[in-house]
N, C-alpha and C positions, 0 to 999 in steps of 0.2 A: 576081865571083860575087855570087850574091843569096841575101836573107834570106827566110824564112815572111813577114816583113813587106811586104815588097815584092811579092811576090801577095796577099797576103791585108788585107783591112778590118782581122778579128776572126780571132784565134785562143782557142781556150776550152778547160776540159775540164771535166769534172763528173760526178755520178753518173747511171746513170742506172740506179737501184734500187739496192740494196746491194752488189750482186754482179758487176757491171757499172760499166764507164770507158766515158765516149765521148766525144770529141774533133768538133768542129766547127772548120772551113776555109774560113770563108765570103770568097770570092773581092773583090777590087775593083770588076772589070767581066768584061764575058762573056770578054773576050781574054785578061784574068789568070786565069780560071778555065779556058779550054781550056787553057790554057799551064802550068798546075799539074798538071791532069790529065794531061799528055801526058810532065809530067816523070819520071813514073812514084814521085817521092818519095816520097809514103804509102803505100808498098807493106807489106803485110803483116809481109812481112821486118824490115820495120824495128820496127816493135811489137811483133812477138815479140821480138826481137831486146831491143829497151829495156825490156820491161816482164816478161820472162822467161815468157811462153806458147807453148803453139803454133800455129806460123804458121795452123794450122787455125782454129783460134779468135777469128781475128780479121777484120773483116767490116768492107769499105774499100768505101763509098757514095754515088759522084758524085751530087752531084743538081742538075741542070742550072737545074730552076728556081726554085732560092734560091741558082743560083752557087756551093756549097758543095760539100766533100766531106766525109760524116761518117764517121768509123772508133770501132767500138764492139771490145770487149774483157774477158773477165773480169778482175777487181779483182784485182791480186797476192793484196791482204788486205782481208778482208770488211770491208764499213763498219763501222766503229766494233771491231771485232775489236783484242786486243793488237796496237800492233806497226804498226797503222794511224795512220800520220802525218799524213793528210791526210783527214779524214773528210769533207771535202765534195767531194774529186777537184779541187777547184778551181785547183790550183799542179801538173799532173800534164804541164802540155803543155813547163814551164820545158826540160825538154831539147829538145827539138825546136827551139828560139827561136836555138841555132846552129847550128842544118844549112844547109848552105849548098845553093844550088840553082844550074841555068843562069842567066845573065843574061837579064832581059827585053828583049826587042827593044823599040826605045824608038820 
């Protein structure tokens, strides 16, 4: 099996405003990025799922020509709000980093 690594350059997360997580996926090369895409892995599901929203809520964004996939989401807990751990979103992606994926065709 393969890692987020192994498709991807860069994986990130951050804010993006207060109230808002968004997650950037930016691929290797165009074959690692069809190939992520097609895994169907960043599916919604999955982010509700880990970050406790609803799957409505959450807005999965190939974008073909930075290679990347971005998925935004509201913030569990409001920036800087009690209770927020991570005021810059910056360490938000660390579960994702063992999901495991198909292997790449080499």
């Amino acid at each position: 099996m393969a890692t987020l690594l192994d498709y991807c350059a860069l994986v990130r997360s951050k804010n993006a405003g207060p109230f808002t997580l968004t997650f950037d996926f930016m691929a290797k090369d165009e074959r690692t990025f069809t190939a992520l895409c097609a895994t169907g892995a960043l599916s919604p599901g999955l982010f509700a799922s880990l970050f406790h929203v609803a799957e409505t809520e959450v807005v999965v964004t190939p974008v073909p020509a930075a290679l990347a996939i971005k998925v935004s989401l509201p913030r569990p807990v409001v920036q800087g709000a009690r209770g927020d751990s991570d005021t810059y979103a910056g360490q938000q992606y660390g579960p994702l980093m063992a999901m495991t994926l198909p292997e790449l065709d080499r």
